[in-house]
C-alpha positions as a Markdown table, in Angstrom:
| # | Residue | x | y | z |
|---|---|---|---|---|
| 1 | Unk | -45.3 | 24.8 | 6.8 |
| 2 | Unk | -44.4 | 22.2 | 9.9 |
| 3 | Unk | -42.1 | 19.9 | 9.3 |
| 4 | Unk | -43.9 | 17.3 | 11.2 |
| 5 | Unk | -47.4 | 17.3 | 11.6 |
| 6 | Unk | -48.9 | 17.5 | 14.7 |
| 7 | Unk | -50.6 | 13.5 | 14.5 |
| 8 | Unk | -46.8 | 12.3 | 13.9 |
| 9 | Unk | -45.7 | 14.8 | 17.1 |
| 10 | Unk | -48.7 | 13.3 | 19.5 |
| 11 | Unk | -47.3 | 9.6 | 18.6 |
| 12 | Unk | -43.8 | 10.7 | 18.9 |
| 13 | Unk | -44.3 | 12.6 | 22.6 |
| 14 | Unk | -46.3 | 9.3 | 23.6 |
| 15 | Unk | -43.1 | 7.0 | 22.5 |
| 16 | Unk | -40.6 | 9.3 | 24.6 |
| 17 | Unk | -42.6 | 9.6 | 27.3 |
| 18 | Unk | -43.1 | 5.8 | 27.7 |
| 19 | Unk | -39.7 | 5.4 | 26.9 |
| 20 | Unk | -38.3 | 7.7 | 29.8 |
| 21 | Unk | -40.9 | 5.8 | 32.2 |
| 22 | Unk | -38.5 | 3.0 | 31.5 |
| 23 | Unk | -35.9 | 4.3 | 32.7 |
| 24 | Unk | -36.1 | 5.9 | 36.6 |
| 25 | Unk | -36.5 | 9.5 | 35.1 |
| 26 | Unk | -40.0 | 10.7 | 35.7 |
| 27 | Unk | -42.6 | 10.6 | 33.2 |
| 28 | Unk | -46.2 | 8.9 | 33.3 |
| 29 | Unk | -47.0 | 7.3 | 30.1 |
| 30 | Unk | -50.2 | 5.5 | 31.4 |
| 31 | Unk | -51.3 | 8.6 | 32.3 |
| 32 | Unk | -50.1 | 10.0 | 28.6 |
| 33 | Unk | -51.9 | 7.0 | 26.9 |
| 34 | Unk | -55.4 | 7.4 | 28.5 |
| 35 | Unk | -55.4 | 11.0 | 28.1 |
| 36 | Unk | -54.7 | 10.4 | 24.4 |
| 37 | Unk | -57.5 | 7.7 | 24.6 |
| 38 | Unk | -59.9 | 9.3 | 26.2 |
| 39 | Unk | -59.9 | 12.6 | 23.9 |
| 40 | Unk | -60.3 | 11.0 | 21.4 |
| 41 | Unk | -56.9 | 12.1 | 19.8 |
| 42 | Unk | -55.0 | 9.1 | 17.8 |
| 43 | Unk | -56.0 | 5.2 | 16.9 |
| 44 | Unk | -56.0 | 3.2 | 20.0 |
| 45 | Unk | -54.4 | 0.3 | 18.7 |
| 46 | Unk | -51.3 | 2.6 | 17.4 |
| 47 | Unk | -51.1 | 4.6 | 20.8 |
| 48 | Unk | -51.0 | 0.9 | 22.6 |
| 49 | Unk | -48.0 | 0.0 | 20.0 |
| 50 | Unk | -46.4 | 2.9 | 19.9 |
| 51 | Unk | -46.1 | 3.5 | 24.0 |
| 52 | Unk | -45.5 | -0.4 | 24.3 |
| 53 | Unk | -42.3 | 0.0 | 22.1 |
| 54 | Unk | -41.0 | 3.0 | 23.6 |
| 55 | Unk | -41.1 | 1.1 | 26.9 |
| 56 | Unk | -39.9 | -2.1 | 25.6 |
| 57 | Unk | -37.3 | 0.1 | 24.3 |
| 58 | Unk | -36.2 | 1.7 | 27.9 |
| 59 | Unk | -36.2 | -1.2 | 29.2 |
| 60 | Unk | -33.5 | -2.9 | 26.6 |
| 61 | Unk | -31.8 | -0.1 | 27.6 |
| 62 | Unk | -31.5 | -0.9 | 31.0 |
| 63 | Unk | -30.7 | -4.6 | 30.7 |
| 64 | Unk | -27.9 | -3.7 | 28.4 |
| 65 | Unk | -26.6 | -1.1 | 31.3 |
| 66 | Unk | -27.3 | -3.7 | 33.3 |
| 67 | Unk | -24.9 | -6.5 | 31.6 |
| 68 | Unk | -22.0 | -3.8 | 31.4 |
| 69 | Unk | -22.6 | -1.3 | 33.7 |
| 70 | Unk | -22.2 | -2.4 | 37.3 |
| 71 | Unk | -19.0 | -1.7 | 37.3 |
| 72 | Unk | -20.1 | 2.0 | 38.0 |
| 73 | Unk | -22.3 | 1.5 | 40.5 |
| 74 | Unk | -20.5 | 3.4 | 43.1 |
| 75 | Unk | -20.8 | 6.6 | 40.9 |
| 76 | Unk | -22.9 | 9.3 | 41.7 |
| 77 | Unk | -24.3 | 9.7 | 38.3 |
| 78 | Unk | -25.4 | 5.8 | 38.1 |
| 79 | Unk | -28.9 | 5.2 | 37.6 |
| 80 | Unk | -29.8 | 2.7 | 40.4 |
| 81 | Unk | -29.8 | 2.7 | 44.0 |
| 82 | Unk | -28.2 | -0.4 | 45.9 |
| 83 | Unk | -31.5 | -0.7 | 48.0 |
| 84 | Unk | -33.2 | -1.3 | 44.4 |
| 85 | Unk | -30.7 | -4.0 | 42.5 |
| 86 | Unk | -31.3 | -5.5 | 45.8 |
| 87 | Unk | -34.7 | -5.4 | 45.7 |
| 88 | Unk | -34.7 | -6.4 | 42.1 |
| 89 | Unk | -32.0 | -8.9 | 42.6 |
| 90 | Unk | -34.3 | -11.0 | 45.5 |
| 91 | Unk | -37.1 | -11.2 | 43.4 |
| 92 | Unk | -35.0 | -12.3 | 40.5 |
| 93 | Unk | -33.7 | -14.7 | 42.6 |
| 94 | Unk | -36.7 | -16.0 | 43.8 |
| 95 | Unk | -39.2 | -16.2 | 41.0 |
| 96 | Unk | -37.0 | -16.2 | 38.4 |
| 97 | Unk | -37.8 | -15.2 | 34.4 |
| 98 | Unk | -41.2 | -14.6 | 34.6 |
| 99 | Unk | -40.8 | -11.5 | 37.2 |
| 100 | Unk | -40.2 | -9.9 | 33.7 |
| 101 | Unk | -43.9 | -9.8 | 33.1 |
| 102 | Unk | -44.3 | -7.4 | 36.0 |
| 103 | Unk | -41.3 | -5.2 | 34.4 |
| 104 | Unk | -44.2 | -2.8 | 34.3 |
| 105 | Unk | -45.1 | -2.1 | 37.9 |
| 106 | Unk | -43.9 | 1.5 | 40.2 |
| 107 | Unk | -40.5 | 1.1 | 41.8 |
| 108 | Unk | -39.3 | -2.3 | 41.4 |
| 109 | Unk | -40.1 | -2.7 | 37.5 |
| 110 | Unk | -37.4 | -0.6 | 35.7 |
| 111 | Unk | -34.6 | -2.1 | 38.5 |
| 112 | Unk | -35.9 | -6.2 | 37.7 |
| 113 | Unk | -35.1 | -5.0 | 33.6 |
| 114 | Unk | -31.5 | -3.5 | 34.8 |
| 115 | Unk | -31.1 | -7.4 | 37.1 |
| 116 | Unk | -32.0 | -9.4 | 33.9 |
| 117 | Unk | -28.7 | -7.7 | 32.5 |
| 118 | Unk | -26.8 | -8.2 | 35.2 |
| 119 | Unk | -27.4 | -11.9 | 35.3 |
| 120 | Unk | -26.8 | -12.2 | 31.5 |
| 121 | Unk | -30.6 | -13.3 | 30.9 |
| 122 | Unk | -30.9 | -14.2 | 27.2 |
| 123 | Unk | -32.2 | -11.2 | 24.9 |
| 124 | Unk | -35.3 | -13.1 | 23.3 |
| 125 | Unk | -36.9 | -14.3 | 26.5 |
| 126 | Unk | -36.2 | -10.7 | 28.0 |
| 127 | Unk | -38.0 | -9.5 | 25.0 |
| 128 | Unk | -41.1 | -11.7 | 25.0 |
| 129 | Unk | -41.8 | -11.6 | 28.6 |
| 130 | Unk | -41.0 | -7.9 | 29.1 |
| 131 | Unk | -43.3 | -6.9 | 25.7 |
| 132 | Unk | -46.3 | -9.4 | 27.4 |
| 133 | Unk | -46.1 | -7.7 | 30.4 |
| 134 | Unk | -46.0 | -3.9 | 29.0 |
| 135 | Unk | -48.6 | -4.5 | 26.2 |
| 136 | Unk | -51.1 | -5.9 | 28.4 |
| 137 | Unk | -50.5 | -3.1 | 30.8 |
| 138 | Unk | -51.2 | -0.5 | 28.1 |
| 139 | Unk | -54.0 | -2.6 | 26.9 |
| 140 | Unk | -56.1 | -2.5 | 30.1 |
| 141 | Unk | -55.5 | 1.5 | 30.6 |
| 142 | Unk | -57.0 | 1.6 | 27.0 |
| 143 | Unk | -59.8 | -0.5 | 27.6 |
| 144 | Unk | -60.8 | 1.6 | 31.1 |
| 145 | Unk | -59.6 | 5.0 | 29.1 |
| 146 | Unk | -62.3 | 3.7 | 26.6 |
| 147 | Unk | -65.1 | 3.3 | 29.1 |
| 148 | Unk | -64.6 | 6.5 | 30.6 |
């Protein structure tokens, strides 16, 4: 007998993998999420909510390492490049909280999280903004996973 069935294994895979994309470790939740959609395999609103927090979650993560941990960044081991809290750091700089809501996007997103710690940004505007921008993400790869 399994100890956990295989419908609490698919949602649990689907929240680490999103979580991992978070961080800069590879992994391809969207990719994840319409596969799950498209087969058929799991509620759509759950998988949305379910890879949505696990990415919220990675990126709490890395504003917390991001309010504490610079003080590493010369270490081999530490997670960002200086070429990318710059990067993060300009467009912080420039457009300010709302560059949260593309927290989301390839390259830049996980590194604009790691800024808002550095710069001490409050926890529940973080929250809101990075959620809005993640869940609507998720939502349109459902909606085009569902038309496919």
């Amino acid at each position: 007998m399994a100890l956990i069935s295989p419908e609490v294994l698919l949602y649990l895979g689907l929240f680490l993998n999103a979580f991992v994309a978070a961080t800069l470790l590879p992994a391809f939740s969207e990719v994840a999420l319409a596969s799950l959609i498209a087969s058929g395999n799991g509620e759509s609103v759950l998988l949305i909510a379910v890879a949505t927090l696990g990415n919220v979650l990675g990126s709490i993560l890395n504003w917390w390492l991001g309010g504490r941990a610079l003080v590493y960044q010369d270490r081999r081991w530490f997670p960002f490049s200086p070429r990318q809290i710059e990067r993060g750091t300009r467009l912080f700089e420039r457009y300010g909280y709302p560059t949260l809501l593309f927290a989301w996007l390839p390259i830049i997103g996980d590194p604009l999280t790691f800024v808002a710690g550095i710069f001490r940004m409050r926890f529940l505007p973080f929250l809101v903004l990075t959620t809005l921008g993640k869940a609507g993400r998720y939502i349109v790869i459902a909606l085009a996973a569902n038309a496919f």
